[in-house]
N, C-alpha and C positions, 0 to 999 in steps of 0.2 A: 791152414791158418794164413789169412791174410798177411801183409805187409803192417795195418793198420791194424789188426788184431794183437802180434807182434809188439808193436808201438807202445798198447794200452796197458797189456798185459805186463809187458816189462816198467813202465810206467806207477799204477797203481801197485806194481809187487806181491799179487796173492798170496805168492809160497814160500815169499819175506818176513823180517821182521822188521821192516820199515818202518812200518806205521802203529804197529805193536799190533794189543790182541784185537778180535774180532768188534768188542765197541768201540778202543781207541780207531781201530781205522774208518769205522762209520764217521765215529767226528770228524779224524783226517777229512775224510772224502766232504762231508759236509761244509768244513771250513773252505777247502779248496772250490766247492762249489760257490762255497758265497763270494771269495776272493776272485772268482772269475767272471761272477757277474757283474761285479764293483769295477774290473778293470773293462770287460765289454761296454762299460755305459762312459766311464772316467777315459778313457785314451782316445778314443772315438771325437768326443767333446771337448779335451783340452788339442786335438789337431785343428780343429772346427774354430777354433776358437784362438790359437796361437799364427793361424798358416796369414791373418790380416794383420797385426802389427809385424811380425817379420819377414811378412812379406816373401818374392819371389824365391830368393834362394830355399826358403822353407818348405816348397813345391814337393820336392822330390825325396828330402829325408821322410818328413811324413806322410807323402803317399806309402814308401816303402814300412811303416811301422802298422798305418792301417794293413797294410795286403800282410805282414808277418802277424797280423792279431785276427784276419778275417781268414785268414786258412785251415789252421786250429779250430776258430769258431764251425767251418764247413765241416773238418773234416768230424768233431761231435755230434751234429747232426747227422751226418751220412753213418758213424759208426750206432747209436740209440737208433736207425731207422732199422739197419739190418738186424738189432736185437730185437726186432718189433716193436718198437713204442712208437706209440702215435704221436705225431709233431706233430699235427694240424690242431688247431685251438678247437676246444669242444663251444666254445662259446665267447664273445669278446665280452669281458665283462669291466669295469672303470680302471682296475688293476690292470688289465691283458694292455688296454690300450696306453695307457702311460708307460708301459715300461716298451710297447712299440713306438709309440712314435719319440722317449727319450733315448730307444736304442738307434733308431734310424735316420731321426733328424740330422748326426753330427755329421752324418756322411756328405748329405744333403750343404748342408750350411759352409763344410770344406769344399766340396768340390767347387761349388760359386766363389767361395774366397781363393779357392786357387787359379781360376779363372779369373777373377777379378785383378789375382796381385799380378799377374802374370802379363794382361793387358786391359789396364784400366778405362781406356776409350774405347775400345773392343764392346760391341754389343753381345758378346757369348754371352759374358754372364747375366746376362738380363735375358736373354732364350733359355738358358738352361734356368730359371727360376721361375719361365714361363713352363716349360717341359717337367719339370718335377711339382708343381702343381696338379697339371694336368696326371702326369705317372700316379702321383699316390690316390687323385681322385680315384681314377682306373683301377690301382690294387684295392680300395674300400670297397670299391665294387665289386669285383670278382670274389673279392675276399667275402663277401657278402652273401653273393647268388655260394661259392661253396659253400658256405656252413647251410644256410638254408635248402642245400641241394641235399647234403648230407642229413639233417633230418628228417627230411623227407622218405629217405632210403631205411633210416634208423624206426620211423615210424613205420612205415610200412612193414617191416622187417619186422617190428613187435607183436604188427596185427594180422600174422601169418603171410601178408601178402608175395608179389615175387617180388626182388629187388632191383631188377630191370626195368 
């Protein structure tokens, strides 16, 4: 057992009475799943959004609150990968993409306002808003040719073929 198996396990409490019986801790885990996506979207966006009126000194508290909310966030991902669950989106559908680009805009939107508060005549931030254009065009796309690569694999795969 991992470190991070550890973490979870002690965590959600299986052979607790934390959470109570087997449906109370369903909703447990449900609630806490909604509450985490609500803070994933809301902390993100109020850094995004607070790092311009107060400016420089706000640089570095809330870098560090992002990186203490985006580690958590990795380390979920990487623990659902090794149970097998597939991350990768089956399909971007109006839902998938609004809650991607309101999850990854804020990051976007702070990092320029911390460049900016940081040095305002400074051309950085006006590159990095050129760079992160161009970056997320680039993830559309690859994000693009995968899924499309992936059904192809998934079709073939249905119609006996090989998947190579």
């Amino acid at each position: 057992m991992t470190l991070l198996d550890r973490v979870v396990r002690w965590g959600l409490d299986p052979d607790g009475d934390f959470y109570g019986d087997e449906r109370e801790r369903l909703r447990w885990y449900e609630g806490i799943a909604t509450a985490a996506s609500l803070q994933w979207l809301a902390i993100p966006w109020a850094a995004a959004v607070l790092v311009w009126p107060l400016g420089r000194s706000s640089v570095l508290p809330l870098t560090v609150v992002l990186i203490l909310l985006i580690v958590p966030m990795a380390m979920c991902t990487v623990y659902v990968r090794r149970r097998r669950v597939d991350t990768e989106a089956q399909a971007w559908t109006g839902k998938r993409i609004v809650w991607g680009v309101l999850g990854s805009l804020p990051y976007v939107v702070f990092t320029i306002g911390a460049l900016y508060v940081r040095e305002p005549e400074s051309s950085t931030w006006l590159g990095a808003i050129v760079g992160a254009t161009f970056g997320g065009g680039a993830a559309i796309i690859v994000t693009a040719a995968g899924i499309r690569r992936r059904r192809r694999q998934e079709a073939l795969a249905a119609a006996g073929g090989d998947e190579d």
